[in-house]
PQR file with spaces between the fields and no chain letter, atoms N, CA, C, O and H, PARSE charges and radii, in Angstrom:
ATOM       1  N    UNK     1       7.762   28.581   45.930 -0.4000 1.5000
ATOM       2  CA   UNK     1       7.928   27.185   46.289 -0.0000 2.0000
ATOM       3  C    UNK     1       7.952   26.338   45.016  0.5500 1.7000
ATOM       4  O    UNK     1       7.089   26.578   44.171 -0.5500 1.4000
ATOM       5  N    UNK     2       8.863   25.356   44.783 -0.4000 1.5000
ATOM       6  CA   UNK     2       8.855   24.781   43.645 -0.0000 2.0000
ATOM       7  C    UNK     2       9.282   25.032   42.243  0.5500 1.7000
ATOM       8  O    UNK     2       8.871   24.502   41.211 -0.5500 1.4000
ATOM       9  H    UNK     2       9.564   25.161   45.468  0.4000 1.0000
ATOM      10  N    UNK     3      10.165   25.922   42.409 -0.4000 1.5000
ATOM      11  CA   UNK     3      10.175   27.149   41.029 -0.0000 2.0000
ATOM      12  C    UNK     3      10.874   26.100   40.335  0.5500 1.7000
ATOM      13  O    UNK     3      10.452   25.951   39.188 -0.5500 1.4000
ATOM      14  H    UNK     3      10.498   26.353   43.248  0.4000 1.0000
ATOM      15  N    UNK     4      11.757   25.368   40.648 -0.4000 1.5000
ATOM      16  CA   UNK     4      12.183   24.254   39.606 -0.0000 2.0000
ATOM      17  C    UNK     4      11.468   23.761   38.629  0.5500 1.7000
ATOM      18  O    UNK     4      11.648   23.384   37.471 -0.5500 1.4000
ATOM      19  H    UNK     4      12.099   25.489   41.580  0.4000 1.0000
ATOM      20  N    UNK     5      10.190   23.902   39.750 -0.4000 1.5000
ATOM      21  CA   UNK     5       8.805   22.446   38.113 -0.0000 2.0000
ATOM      22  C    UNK     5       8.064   23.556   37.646  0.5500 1.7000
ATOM      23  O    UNK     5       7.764   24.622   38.183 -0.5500 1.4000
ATOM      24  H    UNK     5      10.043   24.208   40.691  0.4000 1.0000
ATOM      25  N    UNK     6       7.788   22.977   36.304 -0.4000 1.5000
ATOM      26  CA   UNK     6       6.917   23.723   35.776 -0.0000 2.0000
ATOM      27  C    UNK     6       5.940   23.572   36.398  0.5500 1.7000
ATOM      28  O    UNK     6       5.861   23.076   37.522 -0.5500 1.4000
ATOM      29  H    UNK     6       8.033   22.111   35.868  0.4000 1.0000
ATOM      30  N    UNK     7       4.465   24.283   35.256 -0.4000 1.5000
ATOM      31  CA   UNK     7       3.333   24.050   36.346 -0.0000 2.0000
ATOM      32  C    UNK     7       2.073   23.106   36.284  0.5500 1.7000
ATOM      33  O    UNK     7       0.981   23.428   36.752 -0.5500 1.4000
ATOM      34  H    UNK     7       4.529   24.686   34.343  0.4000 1.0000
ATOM      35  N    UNK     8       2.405   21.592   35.493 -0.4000 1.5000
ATOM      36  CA   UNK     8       2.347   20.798   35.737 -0.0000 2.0000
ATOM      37  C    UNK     8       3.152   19.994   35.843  0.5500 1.7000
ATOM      38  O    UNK     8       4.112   20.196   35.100 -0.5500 1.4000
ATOM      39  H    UNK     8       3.292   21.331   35.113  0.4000 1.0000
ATOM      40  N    UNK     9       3.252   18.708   36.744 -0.4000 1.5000
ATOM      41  CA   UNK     9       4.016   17.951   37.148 -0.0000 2.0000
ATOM      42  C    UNK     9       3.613   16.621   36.799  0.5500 1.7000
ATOM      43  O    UNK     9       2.462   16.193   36.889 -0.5500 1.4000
ATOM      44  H    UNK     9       2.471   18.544   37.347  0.4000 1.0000
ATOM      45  N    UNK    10       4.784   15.881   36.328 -0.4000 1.5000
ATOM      46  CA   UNK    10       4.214   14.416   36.339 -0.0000 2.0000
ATOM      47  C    UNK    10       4.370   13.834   37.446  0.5500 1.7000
ATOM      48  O    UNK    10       4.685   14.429   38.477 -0.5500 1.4000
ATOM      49  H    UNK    10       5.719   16.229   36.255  0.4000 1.0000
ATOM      50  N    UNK    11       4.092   12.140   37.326 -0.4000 1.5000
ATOM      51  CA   UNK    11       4.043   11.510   38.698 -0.0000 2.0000
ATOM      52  C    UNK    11       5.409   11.653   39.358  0.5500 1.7000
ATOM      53  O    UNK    11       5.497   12.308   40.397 -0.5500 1.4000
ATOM      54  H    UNK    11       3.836   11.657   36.488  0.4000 1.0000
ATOM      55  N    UNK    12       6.528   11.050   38.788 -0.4000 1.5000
ATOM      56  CA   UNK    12       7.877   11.222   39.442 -0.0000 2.0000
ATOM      57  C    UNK    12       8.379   12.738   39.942  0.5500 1.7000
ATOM      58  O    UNK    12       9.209   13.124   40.766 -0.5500 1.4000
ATOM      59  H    UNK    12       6.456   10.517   37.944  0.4000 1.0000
ATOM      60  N    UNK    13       7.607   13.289   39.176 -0.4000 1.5000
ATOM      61  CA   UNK    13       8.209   14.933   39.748 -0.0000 2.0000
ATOM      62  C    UNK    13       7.520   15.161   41.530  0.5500 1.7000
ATOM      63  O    UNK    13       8.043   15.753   42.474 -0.5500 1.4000
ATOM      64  H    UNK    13       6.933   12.975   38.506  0.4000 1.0000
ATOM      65  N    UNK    14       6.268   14.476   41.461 -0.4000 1.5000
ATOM      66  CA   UNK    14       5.562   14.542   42.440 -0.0000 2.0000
ATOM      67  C    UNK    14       5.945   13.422   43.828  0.5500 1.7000
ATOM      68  O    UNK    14       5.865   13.626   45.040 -0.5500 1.4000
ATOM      69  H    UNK    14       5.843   13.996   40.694  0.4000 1.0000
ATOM      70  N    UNK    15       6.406   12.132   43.011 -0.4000 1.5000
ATOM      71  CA   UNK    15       7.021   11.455   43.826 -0.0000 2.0000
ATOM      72  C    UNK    15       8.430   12.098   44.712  0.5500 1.7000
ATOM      73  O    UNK    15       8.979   11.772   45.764 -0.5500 1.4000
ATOM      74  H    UNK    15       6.471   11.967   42.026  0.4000 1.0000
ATOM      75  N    UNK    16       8.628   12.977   43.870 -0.4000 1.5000
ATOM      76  CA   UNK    16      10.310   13.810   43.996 -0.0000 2.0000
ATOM      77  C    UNK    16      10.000   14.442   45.582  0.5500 1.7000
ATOM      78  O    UNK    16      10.450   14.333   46.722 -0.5500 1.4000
ATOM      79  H    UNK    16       8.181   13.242   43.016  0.4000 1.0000
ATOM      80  N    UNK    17       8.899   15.186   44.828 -0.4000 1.5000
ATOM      81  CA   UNK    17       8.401   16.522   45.848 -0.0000 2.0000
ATOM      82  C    UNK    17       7.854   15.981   47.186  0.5500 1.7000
ATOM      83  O    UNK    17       7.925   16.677   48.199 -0.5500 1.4000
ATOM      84  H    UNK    17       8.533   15.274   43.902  0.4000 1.0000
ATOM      85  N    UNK    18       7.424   15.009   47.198 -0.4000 1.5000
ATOM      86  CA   UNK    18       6.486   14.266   48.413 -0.0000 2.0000
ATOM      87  C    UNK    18       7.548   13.634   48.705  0.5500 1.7000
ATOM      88  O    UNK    18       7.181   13.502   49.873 -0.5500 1.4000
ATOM      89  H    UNK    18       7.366   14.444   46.375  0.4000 1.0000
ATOM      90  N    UNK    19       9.034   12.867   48.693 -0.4000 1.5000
ATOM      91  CA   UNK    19       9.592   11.530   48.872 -0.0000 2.0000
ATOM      92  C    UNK    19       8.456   10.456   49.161  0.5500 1.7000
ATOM      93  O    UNK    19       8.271   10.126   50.333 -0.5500 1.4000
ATOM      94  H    UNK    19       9.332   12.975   47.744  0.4000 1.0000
ATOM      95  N    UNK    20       7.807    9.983   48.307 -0.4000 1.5000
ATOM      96  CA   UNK    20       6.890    9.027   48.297 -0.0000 2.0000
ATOM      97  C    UNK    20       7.030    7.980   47.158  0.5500 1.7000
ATOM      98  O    UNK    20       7.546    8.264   46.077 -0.5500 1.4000
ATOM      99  H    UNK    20       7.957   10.251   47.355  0.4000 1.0000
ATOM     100  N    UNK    21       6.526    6.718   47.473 -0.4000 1.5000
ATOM     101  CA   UNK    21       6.876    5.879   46.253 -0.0000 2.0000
ATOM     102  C    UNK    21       6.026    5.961   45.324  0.5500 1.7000
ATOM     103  O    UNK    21       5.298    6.943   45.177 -0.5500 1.4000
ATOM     104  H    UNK    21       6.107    6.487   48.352  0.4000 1.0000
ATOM     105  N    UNK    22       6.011    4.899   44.551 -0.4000 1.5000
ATOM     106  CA   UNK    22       5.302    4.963   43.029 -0.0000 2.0000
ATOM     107  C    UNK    22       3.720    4.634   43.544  0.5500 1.7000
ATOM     108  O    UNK    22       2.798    5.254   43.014 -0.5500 1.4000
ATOM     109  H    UNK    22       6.602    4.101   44.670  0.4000 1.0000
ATOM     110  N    UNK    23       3.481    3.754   44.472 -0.4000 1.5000
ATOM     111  CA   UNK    23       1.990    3.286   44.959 -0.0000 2.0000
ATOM     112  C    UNK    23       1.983    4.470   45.756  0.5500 1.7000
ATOM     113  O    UNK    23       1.237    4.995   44.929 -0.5500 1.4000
ATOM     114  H    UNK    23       4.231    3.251   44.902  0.4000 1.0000
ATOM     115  N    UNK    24       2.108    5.221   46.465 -0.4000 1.5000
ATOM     116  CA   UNK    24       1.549    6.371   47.197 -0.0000 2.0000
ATOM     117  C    UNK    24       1.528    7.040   46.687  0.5500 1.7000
ATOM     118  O    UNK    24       0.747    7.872   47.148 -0.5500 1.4000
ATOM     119  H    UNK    24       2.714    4.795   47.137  0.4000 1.0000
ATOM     120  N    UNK    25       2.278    7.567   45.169 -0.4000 1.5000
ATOM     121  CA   UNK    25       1.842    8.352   45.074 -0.0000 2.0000
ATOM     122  C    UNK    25       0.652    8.170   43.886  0.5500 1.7000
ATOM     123  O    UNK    25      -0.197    9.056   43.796 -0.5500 1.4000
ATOM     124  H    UNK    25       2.913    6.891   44.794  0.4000 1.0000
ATOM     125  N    UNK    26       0.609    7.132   43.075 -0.4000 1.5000
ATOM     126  CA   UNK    26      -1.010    6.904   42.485 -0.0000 2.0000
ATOM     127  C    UNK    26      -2.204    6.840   43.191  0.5500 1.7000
ATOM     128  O    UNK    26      -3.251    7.203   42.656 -0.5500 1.4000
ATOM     129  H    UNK    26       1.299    6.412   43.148  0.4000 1.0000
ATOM     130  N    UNK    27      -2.164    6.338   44.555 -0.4000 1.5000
ATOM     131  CA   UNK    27      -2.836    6.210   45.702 -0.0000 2.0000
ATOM     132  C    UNK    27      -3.651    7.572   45.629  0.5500 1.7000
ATOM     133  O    UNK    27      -4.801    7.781   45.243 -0.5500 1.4000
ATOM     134  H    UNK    27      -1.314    6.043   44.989  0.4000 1.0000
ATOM     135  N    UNK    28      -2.363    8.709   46.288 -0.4000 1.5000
ATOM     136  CA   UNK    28      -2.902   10.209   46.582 -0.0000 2.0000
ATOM     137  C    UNK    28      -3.827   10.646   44.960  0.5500 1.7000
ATOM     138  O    UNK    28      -5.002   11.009   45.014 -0.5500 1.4000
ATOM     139  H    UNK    28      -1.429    8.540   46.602  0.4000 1.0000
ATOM     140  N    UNK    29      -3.304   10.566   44.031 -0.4000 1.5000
ATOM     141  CA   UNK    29      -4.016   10.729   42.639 -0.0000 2.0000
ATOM     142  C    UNK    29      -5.584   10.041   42.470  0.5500 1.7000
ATOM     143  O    UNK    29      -6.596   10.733   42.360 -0.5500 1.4000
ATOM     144  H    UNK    29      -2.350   10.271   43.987  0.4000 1.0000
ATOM     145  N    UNK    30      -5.579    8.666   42.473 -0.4000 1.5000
ATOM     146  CA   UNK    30      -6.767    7.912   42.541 -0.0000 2.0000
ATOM     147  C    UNK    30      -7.885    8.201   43.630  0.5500 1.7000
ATOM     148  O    UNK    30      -9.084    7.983   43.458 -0.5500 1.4000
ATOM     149  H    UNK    30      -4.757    8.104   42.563  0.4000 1.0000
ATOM     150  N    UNK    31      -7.331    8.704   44.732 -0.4000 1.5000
ATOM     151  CA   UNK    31      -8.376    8.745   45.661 -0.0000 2.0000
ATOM     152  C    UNK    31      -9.091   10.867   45.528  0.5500 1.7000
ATOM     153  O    UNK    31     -10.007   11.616   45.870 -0.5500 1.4000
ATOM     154  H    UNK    31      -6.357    8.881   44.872  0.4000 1.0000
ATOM     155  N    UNK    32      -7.932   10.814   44.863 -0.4000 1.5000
ATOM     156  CA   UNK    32      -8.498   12.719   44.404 -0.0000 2.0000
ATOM     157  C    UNK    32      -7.656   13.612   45.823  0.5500 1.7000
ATOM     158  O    UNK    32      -7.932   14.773   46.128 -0.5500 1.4000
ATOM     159  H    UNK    32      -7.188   10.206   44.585  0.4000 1.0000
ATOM     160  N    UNK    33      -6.669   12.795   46.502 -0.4000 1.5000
ATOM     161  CA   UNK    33      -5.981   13.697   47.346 -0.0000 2.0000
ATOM     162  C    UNK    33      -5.342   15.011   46.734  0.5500 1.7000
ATOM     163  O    UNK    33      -5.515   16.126   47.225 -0.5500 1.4000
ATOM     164  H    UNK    33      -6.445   11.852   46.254  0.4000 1.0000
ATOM     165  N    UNK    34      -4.458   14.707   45.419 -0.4000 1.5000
ATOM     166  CA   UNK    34      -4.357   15.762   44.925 -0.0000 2.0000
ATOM     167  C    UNK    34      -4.768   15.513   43.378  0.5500 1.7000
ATOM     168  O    UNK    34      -4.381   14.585   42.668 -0.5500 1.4000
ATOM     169  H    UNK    34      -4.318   13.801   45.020  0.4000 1.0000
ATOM     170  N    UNK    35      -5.841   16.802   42.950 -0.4000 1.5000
ATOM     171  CA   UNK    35      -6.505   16.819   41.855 -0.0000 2.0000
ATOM     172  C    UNK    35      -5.528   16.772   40.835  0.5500 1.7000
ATOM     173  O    UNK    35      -4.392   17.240   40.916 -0.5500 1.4000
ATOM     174  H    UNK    35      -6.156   17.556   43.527  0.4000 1.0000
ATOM     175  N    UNK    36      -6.030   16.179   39.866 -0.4000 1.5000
ATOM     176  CA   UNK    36      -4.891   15.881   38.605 -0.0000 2.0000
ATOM     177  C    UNK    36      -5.818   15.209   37.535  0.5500 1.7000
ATOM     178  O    UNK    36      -7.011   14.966   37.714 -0.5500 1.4000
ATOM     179  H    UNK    36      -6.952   15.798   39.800  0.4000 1.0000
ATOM     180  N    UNK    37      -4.958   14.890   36.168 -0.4000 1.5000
ATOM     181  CA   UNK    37      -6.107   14.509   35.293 -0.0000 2.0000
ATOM     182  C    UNK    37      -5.045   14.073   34.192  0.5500 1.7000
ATOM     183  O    UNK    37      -3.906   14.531   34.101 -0.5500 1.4000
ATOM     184  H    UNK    37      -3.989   15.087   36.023  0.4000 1.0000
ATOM     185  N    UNK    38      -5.519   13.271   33.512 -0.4000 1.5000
ATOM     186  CA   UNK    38      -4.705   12.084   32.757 -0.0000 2.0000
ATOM     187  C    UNK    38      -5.190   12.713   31.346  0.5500 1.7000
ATOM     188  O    UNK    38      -6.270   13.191   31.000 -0.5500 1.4000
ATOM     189  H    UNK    38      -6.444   12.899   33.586  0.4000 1.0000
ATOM     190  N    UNK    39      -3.739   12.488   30.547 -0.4000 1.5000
ATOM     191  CA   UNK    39      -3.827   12.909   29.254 -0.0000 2.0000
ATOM     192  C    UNK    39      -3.103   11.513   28.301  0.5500 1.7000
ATOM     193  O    UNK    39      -1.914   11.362   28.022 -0.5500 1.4000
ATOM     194  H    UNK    39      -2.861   12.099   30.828  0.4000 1.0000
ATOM     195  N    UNK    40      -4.117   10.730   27.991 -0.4000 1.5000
ATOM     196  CA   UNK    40      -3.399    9.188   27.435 -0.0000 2.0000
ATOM     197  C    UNK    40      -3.474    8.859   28.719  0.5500 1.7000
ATOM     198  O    UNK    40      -4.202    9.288   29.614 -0.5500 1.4000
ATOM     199  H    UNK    40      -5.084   10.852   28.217  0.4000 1.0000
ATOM     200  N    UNK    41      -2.483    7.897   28.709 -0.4000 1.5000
ATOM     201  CA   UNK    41      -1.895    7.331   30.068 -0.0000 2.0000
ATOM     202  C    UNK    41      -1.298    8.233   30.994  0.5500 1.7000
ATOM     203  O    UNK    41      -1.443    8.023   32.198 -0.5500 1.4000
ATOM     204  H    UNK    41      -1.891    7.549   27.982  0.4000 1.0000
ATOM     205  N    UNK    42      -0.507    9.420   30.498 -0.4000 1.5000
ATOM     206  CA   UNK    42       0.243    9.939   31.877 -0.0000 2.0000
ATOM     207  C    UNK    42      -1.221   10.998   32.583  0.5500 1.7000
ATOM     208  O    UNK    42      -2.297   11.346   32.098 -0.5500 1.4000
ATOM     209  H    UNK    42      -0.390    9.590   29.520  0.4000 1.0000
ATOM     210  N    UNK    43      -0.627   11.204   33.774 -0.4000 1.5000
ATOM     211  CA   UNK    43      -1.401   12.008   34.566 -0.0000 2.0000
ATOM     212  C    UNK    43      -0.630   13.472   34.484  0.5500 1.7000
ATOM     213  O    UNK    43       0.410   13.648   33.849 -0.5500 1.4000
ATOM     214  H    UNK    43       0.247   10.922   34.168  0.4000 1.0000
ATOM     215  N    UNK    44      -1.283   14.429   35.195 -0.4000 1.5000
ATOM     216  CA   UNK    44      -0.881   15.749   35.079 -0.0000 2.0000
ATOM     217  C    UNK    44      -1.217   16.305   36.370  0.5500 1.7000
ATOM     218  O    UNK    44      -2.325   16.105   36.867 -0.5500 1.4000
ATOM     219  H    UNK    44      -2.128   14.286   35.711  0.4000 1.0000
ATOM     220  N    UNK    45      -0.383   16.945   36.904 -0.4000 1.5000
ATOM     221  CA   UNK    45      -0.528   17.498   38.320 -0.0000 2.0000
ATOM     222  C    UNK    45      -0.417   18.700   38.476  0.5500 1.7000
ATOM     223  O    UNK    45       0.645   19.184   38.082 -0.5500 1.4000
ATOM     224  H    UNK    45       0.517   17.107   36.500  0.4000 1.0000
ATOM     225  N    UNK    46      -1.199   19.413   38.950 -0.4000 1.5000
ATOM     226  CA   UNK    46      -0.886   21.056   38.826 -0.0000 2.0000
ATOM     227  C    UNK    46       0.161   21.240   39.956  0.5500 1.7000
ATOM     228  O    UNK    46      -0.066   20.435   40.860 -0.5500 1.4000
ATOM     229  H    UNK    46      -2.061   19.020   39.271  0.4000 1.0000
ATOM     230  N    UNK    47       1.155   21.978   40.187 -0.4000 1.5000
ATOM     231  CA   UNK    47       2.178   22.068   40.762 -0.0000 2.0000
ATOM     232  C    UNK    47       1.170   22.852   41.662  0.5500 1.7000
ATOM     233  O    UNK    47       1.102   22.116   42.646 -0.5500 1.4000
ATOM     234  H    UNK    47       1.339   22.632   39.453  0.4000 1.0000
ATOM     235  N    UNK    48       0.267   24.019   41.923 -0.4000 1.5000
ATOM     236  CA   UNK    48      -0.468   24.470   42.672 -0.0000 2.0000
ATOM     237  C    UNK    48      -1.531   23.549   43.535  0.5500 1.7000
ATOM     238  O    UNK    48      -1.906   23.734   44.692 -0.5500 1.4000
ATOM     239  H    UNK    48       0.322   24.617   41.124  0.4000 1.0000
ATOM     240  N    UNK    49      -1.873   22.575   42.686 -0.4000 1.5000
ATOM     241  CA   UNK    49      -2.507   21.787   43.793 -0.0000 2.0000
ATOM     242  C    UNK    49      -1.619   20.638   45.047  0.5500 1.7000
ATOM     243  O    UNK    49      -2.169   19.987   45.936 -0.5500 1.4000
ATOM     244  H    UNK    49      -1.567   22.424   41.745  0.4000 1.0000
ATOM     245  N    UNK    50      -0.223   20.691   44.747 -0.4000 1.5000
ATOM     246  CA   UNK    50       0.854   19.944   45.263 -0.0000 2.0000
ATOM     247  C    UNK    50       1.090   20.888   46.490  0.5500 1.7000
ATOM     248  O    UNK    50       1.166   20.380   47.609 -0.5500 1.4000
ATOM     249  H    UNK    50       0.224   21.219   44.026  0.4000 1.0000
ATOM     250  N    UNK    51       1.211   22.256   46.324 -0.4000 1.5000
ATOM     251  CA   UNK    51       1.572   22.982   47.204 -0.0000 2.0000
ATOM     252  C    UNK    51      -0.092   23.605   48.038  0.5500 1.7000
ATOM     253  O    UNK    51      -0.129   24.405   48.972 -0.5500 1.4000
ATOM     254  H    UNK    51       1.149   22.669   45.415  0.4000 1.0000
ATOM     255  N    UNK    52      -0.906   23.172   47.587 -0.4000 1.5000
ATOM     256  CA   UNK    52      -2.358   23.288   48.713 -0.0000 2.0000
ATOM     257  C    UNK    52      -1.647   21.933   49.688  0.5500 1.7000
ATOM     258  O    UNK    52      -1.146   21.911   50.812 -0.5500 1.4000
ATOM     259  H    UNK    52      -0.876   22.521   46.829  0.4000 1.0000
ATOM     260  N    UNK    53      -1.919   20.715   48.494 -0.4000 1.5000
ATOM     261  CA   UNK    53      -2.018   19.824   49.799 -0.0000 2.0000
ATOM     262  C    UNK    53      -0.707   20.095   50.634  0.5500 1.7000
ATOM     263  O    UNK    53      -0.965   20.401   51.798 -0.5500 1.4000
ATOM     264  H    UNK    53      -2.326   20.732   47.580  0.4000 1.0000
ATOM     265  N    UNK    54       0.499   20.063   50.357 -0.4000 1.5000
ATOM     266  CA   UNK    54       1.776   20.359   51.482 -0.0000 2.0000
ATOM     267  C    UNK    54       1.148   21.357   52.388  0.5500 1.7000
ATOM     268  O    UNK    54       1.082   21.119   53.594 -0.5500 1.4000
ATOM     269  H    UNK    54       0.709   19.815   49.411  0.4000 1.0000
ATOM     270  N    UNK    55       0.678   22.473   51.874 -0.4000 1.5000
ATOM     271  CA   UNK    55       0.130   23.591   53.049 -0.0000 2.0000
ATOM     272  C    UNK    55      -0.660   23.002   53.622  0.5500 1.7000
ATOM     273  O    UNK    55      -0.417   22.783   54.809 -0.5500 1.4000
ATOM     274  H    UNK    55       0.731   22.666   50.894  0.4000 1.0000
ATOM     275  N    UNK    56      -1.833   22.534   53.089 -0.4000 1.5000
ATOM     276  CA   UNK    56      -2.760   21.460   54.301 -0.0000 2.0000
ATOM     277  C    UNK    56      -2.259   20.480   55.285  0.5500 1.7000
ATOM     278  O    UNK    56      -2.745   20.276   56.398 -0.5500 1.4000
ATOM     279  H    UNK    56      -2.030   22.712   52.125  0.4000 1.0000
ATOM     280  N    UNK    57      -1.011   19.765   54.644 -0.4000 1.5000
ATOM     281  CA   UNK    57      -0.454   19.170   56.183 -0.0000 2.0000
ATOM     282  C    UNK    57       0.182   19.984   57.152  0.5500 1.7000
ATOM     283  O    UNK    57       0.132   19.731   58.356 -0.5500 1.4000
ATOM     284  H    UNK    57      -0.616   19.930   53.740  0.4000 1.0000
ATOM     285  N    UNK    58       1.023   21.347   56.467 -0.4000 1.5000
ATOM     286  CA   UNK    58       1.448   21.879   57.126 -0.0000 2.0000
ATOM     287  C    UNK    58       1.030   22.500   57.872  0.5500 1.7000
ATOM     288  O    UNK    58       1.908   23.108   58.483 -0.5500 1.4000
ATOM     289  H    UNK    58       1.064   21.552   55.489  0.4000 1.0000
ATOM     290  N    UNK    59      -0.237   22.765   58.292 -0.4000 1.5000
ATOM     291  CA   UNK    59      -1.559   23.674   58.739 -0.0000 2.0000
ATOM     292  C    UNK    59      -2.034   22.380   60.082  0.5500 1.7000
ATOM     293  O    UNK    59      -2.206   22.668   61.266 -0.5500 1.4000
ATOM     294  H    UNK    59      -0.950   22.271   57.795  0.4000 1.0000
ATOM     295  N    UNK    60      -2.169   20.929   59.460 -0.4000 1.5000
ATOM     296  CA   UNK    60      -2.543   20.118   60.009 -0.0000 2.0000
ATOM     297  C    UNK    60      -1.676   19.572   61.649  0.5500 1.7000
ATOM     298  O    UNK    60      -1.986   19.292   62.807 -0.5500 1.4000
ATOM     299  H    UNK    60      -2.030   20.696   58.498  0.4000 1.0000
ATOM     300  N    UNK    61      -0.246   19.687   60.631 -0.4000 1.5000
ATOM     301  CA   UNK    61       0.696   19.382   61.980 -0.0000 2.0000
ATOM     302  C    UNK    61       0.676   20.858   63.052  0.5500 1.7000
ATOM     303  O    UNK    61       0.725   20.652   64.264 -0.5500 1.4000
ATOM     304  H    UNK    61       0.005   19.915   59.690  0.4000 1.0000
ATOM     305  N    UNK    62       0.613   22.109   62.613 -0.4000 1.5000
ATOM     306  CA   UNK    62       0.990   22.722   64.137 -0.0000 2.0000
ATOM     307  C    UNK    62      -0.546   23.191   65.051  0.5500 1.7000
ATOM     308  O    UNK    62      -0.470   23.659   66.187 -0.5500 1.4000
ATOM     309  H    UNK    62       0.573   22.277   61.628  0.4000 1.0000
C-alpha cells in the first residue's frame, strides 16, 4: 500500500493520501490522530502510521 511514498511523508503527501485539506490534515497531526513529529517547522509522518489509521477506519466502517 503506498509504495509510491517513501517512508516518511510530509503533510501534502498525506493530504494526497487522505483527500483532506490543509486544516484537517494539521488537525489529525495536532490532536496525535496520526503520530508524527516535526523536524524545524516541517512535520514527518511515518507512511506506516498513515496506513494503521486507514486500516482503523477501515475496520471501523464494516
Amino acid at each position: 500500500m503506498l509504495e509510491e511514498y517513501d517512508a516518511l511523508l510530509t503533510v501534502q503527501e498525506l493530504r494526497e493520501i487522505l483527500n483532506v485539506g490543509r486544516g484537517s490534515a494539521y488537525e489529525l497531526l495536532k490532536q496525535g490522530e496520526i503520530p508524527a513529529f516535526r523536524i524545524g517547522k516541517n512535520w514527518k509522518i511515518p507512511k506506516d502510521a498513515v496506513i494503521h489509521y486507514i486500516s482503523q477506519w477501515q475496520n471501523h466502517l464494516h
